[in-house]
N, C-alpha and C positions, 0 to 999 in steps of 0.2 A: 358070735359077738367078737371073738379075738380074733378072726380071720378077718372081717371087717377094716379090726382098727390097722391089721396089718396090713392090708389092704392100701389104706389109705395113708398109712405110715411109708410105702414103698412108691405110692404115687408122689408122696410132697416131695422125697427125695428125687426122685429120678428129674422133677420139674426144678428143683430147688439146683441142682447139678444142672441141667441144661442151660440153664441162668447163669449160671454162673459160666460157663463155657460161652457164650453169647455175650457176655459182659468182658470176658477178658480180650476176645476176638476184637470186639467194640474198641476197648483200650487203646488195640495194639495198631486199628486202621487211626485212633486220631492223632498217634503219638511217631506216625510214619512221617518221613520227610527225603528232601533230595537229600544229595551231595551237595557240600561248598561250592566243588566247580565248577554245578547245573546251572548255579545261579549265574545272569550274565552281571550281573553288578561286582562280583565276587574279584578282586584288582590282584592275584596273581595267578601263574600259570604253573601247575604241579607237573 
C-alpha cells in the first residue's frame, strides 16, 4: 500500500518538474527578441 502511494507520489513529481521545465523553456522562446539595430526602422547607427 505505501509503496503504491510512493509510487505515485514520485510519478506526479517527476511530471510535475518536467512541467515545469517545459514551461519556463516556453517563457523564455516567447520573451526572445532582436537587437535595436536588427530592426531596419531603428534611426541610428551604433
Amino acid at each position: 500500500m505505501f509503496n503504491e502511494l510512493i509510487i505515485n507520489v514520485v510519478a506526479s513529481a517527476i511530471l510535475l518538474f518536467f512541467g515545469y521545465l517545459y514551461g519556463k523553456f516556453r517563457e523564455r522562446k516567447l520573451h526572445e527578441g532582436k537587437n535595436l539595430d536588427d530592426y531596419d526602422f531603428y534611426p541610428f547607427d551604433l
